[in-house]
HTML snippet that shows the backbone in 3Dmol.js (N, CA, C, O; Angstrom):
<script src="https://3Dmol.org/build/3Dmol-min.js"></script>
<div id="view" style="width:600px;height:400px;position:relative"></div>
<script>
const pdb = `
ATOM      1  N   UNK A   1      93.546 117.370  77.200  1.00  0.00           N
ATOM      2  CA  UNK A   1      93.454 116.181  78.028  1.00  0.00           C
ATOM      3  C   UNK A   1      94.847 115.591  78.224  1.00  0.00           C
ATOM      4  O   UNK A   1      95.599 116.030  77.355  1.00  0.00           O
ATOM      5  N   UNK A   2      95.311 114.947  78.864  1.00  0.00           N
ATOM      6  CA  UNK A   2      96.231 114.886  79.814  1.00  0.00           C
ATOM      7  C   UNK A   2      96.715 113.064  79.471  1.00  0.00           C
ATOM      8  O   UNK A   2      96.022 112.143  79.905  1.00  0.00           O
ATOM      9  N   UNK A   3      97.968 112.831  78.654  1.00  0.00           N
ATOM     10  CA  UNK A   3      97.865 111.044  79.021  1.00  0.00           C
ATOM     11  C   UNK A   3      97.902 110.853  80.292  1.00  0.00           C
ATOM     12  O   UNK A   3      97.760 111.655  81.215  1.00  0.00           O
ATOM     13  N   UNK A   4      98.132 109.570  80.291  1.00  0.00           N
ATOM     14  CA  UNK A   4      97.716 108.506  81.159  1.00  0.00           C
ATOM     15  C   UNK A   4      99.097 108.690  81.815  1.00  0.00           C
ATOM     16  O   UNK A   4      99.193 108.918  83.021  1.00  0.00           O
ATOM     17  N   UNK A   5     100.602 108.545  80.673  1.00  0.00           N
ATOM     18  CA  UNK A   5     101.511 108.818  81.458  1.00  0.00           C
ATOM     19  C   UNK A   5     101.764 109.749  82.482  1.00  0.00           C
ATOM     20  O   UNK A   5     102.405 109.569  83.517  1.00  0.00           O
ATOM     21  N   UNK A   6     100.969 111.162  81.930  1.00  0.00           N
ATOM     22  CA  UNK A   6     101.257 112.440  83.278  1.00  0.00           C
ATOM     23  C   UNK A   6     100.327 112.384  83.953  1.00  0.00           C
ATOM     24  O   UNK A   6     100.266 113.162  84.905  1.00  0.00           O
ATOM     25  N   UNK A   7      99.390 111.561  83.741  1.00  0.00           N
ATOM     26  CA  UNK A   7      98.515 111.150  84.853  1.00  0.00           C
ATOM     27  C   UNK A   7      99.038 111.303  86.109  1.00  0.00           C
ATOM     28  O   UNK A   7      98.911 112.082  87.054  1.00  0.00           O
ATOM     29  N   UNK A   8     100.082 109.671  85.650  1.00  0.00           N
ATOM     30  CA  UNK A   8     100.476 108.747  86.781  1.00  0.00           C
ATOM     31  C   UNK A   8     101.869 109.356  87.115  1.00  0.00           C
ATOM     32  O   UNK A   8     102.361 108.997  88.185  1.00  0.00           O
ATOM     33  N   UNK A   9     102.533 110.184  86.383  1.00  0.00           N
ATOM     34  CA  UNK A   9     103.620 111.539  87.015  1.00  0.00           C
ATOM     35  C   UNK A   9     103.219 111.976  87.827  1.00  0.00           C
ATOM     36  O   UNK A   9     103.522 111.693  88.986  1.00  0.00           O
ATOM     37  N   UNK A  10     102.211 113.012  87.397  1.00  0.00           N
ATOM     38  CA  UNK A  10     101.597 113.514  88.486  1.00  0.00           C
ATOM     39  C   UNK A  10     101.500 113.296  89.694  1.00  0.00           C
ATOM     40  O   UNK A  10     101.911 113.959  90.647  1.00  0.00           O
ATOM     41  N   UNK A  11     100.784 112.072  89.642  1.00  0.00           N
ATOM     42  CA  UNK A  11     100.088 111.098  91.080  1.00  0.00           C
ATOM     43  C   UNK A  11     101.549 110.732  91.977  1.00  0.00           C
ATOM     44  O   UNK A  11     101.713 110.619  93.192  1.00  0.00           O
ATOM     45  N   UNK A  12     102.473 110.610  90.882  1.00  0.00           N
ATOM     46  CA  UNK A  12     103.866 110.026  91.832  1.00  0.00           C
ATOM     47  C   UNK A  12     104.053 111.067  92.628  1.00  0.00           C
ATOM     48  O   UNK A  12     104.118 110.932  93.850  1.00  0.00           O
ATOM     49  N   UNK A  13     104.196 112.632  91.805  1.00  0.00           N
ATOM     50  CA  UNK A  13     104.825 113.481  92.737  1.00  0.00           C
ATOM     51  C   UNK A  13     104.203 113.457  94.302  1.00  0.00           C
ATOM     52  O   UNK A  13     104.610 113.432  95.464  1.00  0.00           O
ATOM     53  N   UNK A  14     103.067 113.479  93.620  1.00  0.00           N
ATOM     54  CA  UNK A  14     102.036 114.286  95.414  1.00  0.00           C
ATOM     55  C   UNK A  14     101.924 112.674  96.664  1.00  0.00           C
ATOM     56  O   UNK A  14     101.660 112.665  97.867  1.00  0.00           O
ATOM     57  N   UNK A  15     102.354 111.134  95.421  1.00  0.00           N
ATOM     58  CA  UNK A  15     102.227 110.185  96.554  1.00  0.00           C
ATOM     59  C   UNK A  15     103.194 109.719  96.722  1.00  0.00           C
ATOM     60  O   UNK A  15     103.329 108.659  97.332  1.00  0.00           O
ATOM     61  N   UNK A  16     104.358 110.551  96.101  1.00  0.00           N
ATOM     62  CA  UNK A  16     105.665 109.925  96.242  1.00  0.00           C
ATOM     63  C   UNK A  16     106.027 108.217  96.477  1.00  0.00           C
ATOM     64  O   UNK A  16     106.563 107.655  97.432  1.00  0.00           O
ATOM     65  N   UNK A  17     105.619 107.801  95.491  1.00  0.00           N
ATOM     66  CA  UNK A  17     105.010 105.953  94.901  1.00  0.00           C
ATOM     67  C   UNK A  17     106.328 106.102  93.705  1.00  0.00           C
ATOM     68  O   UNK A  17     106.961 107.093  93.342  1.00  0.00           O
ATOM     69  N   UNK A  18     106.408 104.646  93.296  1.00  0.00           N
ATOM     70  CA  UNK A  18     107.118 104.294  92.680  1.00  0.00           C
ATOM     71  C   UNK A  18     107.203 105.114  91.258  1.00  0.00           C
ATOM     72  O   UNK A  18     106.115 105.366  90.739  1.00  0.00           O
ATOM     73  N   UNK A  19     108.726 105.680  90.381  1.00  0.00           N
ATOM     74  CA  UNK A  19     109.063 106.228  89.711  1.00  0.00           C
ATOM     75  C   UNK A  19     108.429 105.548  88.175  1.00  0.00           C
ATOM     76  O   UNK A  19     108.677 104.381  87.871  1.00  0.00           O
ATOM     77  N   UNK A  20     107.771 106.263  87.478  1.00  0.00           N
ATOM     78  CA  UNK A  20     107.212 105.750  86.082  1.00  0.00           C
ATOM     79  C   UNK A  20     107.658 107.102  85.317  1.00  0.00           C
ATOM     80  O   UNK A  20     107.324 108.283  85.413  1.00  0.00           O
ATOM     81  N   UNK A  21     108.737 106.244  84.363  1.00  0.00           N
ATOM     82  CA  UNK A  21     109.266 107.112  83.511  1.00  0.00           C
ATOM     83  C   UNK A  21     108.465 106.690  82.148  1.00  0.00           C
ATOM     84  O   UNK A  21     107.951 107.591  81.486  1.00  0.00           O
ATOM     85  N   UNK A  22     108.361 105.405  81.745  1.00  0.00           N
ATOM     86  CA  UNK A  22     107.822 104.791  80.165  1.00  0.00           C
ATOM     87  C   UNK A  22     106.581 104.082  80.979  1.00  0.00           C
ATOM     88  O   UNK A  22     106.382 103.721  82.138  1.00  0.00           O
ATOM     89  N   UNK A  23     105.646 104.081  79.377  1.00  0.00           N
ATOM     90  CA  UNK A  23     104.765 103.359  79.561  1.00  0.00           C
ATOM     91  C   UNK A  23     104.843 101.878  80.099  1.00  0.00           C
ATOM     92  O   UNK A  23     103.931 101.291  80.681  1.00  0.00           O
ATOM     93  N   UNK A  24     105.946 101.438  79.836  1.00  0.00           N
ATOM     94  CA  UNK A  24     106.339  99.647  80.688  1.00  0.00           C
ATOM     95  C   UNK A  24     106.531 100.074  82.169  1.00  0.00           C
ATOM     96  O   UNK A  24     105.988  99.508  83.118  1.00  0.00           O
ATOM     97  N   UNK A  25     107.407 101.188  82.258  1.00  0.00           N
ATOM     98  CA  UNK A  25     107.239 101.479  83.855  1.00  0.00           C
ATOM     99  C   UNK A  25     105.331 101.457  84.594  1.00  0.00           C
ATOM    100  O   UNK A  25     104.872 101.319  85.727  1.00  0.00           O
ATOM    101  N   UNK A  26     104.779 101.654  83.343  1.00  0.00           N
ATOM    102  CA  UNK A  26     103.635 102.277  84.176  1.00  0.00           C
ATOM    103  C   UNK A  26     102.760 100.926  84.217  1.00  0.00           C
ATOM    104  O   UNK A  26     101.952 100.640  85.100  1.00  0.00           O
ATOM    105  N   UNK A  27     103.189  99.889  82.706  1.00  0.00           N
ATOM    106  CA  UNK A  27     101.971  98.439  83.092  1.00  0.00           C
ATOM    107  C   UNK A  27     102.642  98.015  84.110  1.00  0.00           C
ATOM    108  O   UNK A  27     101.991  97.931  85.152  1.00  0.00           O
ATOM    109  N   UNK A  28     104.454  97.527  84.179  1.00  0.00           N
ATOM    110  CA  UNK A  28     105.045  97.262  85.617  1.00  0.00           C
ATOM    111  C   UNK A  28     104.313  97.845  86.619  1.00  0.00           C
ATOM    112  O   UNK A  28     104.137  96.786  87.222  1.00  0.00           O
ATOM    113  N   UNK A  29     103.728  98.667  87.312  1.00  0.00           N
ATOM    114  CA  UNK A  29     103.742  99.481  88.093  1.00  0.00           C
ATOM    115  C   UNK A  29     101.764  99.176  88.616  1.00  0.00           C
ATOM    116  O   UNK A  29     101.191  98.946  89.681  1.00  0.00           O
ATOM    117  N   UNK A  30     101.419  99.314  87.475  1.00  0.00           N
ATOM    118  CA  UNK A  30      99.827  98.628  87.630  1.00  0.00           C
ATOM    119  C   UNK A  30      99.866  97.036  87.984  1.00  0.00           C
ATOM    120  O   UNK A  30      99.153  96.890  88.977  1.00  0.00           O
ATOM    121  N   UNK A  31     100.294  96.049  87.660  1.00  0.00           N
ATOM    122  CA  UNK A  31      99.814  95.263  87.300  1.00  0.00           C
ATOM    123  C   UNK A  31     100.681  94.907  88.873  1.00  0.00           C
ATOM    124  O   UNK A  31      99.862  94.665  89.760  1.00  0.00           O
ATOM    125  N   UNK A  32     102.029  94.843  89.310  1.00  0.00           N
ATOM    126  CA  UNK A  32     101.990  94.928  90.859  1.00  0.00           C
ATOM    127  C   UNK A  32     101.131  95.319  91.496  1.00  0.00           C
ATOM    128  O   UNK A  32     100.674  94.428  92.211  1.00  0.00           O
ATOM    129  N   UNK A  33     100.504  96.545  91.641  1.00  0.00           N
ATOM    130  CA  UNK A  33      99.858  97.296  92.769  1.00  0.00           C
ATOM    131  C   UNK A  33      98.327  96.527  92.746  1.00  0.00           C
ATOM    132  O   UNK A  33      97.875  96.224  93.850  1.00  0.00           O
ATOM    133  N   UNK A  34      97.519  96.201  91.547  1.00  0.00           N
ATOM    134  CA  UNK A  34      96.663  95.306  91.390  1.00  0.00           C
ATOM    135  C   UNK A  34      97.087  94.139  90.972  1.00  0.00           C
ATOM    136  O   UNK A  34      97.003  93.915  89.764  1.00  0.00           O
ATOM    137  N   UNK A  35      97.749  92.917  92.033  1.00  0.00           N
ATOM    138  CA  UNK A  35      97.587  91.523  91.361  1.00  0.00           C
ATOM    139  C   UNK A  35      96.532  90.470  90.933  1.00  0.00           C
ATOM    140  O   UNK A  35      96.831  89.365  90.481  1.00  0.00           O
ATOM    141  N   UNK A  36      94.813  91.084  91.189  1.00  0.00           N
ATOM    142  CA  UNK A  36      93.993  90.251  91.392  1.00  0.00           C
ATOM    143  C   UNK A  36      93.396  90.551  89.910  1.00  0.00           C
ATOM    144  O   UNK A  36      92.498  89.987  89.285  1.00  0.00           O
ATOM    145  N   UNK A  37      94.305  91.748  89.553  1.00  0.00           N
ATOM    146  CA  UNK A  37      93.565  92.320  87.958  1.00  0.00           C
ATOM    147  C   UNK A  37      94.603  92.298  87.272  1.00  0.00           C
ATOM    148  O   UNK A  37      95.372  93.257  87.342  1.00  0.00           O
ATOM    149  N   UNK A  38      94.875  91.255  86.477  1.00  0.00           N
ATOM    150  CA  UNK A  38      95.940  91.460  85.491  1.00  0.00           C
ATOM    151  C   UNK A  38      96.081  92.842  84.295  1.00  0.00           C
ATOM    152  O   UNK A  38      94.934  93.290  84.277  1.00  0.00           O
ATOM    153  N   UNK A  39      96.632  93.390  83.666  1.00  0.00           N
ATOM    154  CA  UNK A  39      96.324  94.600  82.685  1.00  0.00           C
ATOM    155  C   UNK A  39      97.206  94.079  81.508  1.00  0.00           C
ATOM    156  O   UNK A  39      98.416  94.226  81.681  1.00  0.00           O
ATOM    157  N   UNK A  40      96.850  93.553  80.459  1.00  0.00           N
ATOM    158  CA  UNK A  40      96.811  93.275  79.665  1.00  0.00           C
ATOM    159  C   UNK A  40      96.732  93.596  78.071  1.00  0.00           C
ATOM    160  O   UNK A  40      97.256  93.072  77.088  1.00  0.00           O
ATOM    161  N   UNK A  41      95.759  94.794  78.273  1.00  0.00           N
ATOM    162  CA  UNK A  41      95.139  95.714  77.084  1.00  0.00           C
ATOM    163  C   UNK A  41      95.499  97.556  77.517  1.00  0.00           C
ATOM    164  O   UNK A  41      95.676  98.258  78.513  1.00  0.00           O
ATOM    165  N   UNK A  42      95.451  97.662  76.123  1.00  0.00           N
ATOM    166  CA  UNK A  42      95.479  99.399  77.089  1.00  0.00           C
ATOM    167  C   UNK A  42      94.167  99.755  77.961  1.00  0.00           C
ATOM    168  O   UNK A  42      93.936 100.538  78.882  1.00  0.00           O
ATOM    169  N   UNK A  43      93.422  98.813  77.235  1.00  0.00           N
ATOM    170  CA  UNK A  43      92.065  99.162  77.710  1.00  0.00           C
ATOM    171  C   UNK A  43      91.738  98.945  79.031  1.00  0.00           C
ATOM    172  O   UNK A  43      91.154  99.800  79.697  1.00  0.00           O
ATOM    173  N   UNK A  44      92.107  97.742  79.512  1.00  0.00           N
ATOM    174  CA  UNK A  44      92.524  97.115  81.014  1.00  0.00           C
ATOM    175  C   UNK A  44      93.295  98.188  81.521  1.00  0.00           C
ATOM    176  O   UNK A  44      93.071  98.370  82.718  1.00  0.00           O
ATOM    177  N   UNK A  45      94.253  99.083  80.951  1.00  0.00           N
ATOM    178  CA  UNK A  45      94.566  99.619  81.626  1.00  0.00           C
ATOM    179  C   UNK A  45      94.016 100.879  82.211  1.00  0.00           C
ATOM    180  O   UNK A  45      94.081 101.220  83.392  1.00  0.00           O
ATOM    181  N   UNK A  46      93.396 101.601  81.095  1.00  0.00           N
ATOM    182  CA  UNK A  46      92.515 102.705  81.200  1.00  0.00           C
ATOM    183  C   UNK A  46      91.239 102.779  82.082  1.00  0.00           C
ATOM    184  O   UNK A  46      90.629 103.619  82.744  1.00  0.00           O
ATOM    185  N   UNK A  47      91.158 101.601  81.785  1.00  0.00           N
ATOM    186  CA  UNK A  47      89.509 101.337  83.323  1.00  0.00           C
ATOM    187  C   UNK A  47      89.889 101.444  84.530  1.00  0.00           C
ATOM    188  O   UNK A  47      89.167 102.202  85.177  1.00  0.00           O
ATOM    189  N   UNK A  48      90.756 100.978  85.112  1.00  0.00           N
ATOM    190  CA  UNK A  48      91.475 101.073  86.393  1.00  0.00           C
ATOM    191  C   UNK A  48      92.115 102.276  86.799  1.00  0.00           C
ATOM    192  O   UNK A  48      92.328 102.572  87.974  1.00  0.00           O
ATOM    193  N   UNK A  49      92.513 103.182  85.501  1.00  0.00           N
ATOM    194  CA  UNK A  49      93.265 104.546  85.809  1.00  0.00           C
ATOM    195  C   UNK A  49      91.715 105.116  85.717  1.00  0.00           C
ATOM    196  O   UNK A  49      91.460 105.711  86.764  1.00  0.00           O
ATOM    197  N   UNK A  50      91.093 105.121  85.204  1.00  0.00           N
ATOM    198  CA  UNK A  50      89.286 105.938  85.205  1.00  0.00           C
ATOM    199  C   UNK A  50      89.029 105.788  86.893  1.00  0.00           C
ATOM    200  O   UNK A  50      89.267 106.676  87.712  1.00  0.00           O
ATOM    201  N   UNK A  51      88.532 104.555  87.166  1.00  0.00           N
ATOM    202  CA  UNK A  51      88.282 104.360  88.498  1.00  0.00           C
ATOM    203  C   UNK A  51      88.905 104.594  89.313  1.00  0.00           C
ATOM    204  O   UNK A  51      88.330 105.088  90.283  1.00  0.00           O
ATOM    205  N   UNK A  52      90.427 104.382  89.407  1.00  0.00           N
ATOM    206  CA  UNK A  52      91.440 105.116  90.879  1.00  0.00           C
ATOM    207  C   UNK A  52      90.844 106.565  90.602  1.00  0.00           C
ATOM    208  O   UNK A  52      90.459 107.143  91.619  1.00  0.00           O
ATOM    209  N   UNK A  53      90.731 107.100  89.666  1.00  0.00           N
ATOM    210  CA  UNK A  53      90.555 108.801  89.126  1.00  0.00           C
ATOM    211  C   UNK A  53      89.396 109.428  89.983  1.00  0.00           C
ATOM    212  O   UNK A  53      89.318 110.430  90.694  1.00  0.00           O
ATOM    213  N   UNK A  54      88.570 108.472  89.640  1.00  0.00           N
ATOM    214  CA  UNK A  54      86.968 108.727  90.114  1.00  0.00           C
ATOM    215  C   UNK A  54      87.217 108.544  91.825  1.00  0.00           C
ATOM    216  O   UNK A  54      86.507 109.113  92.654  1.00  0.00           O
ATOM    217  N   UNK A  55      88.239 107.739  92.132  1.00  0.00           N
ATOM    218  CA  UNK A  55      87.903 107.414  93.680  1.00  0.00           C
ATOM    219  C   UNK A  55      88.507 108.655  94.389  1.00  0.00           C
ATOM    220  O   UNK A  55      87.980 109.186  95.367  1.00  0.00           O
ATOM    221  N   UNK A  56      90.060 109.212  93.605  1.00  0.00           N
ATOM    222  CA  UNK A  56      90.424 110.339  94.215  1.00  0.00           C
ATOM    223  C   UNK A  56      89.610 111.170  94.054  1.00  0.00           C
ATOM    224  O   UNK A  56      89.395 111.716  95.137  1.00  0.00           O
ATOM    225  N   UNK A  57      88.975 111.611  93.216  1.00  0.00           N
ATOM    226  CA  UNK A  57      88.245 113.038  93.095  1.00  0.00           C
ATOM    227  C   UNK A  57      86.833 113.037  94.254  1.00  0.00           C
ATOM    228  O   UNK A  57      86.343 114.027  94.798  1.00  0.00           O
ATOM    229  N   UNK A  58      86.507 111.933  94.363  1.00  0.00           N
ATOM    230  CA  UNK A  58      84.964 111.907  95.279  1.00  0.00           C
ATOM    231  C   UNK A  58      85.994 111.755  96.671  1.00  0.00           C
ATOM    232  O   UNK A  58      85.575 112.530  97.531  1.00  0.00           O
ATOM    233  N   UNK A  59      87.059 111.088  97.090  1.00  0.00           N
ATOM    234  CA  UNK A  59      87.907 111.750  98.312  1.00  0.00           C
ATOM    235  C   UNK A  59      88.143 112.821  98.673  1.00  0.00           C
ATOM    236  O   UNK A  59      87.998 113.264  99.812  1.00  0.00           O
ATOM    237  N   UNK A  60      88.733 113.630  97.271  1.00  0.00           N
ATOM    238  CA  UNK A  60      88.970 115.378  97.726  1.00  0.00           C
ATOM    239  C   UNK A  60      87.948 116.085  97.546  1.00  0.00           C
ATOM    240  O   UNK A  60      88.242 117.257  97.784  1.00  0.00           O
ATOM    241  N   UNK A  61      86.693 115.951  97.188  1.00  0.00           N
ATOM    242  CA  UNK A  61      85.233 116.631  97.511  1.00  0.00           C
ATOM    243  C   UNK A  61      84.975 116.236  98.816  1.00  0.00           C
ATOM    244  O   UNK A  61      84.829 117.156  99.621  1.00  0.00           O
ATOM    245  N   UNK A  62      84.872 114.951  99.282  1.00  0.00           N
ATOM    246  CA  UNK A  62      85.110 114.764 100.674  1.00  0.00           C
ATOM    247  C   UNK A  62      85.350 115.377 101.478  1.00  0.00           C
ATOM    248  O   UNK A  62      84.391 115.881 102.064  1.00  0.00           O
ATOM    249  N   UNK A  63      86.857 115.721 102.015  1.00  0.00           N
ATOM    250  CA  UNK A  63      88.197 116.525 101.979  1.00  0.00           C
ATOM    251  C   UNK A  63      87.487 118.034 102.188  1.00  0.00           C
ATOM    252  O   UNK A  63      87.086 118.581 103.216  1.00  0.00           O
ATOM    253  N   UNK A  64      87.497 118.447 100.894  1.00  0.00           N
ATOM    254  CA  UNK A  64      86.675 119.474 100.906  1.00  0.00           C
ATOM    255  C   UNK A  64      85.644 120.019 101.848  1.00  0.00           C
ATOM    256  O   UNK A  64      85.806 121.058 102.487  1.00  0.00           O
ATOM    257  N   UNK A  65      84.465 119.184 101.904  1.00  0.00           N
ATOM    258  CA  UNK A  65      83.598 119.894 102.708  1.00  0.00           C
ATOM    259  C   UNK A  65      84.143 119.649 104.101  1.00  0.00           C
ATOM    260  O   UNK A  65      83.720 120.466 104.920  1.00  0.00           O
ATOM    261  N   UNK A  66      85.243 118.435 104.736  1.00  0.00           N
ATOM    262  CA  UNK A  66      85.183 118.365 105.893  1.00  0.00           C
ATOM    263  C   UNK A  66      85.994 119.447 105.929  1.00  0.00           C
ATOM    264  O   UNK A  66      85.659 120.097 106.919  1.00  0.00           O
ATOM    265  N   UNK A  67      86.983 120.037 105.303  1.00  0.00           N
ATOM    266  CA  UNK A  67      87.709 120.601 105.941  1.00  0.00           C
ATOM    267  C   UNK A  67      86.687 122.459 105.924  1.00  0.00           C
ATOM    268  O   UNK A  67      86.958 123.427 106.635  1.00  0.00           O
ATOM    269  N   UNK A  68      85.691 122.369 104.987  1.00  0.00           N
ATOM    270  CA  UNK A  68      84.743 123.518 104.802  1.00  0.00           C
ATOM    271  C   UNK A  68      85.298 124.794 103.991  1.00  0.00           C
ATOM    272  O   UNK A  68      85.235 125.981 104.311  1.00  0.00           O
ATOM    273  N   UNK A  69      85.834 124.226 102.899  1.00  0.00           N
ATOM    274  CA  UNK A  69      86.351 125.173 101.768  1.00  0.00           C
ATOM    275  C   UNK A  69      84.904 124.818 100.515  1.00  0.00           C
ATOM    276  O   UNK A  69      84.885 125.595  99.560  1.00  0.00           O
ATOM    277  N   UNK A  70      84.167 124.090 100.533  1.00  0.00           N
ATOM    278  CA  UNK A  70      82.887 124.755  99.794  1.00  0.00           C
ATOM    279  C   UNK A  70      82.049 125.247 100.866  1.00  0.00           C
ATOM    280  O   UNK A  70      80.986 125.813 100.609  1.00  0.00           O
TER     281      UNK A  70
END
`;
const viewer = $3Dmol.createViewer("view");
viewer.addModel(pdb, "pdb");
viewer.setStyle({}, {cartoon: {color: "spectrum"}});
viewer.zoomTo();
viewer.render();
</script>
């Protein structure tokens, strides 16, 4: 399983979004992009990286059938 940090590596490369080298880069980096949700806890933070997660993956199944690779 994969942290949270190469998560959000990851995600930089392919959305070419702001550079997160340390975990402060990465609450910096959350807690801008959501101001209506402060992140506070790791835990705060982990719910929000779950759910962006969940939203990309049901996009590229999406994706998927429109483009008709299943």
């Amino acid at each position: 399983m994969r942290s949270v940090l190469e998560f959000v590596k990851e995600r930089n490369k392919r959305m070419k979004s702001d550079v997160v080298e340390t975990p402060l880069d990465l609450l910096r980096l959350l807690n801008k992009r959501w101001r209506s949700t402060r992140i506070e806890t790791p835990l705060d933070m982990l719910r929000i990286l779950n759910r962006e997660k969940r939203v990309q993956e049901v996009t590229e199944k999406l994706l998927e059938r429109v483009r008709g690779e299943r």
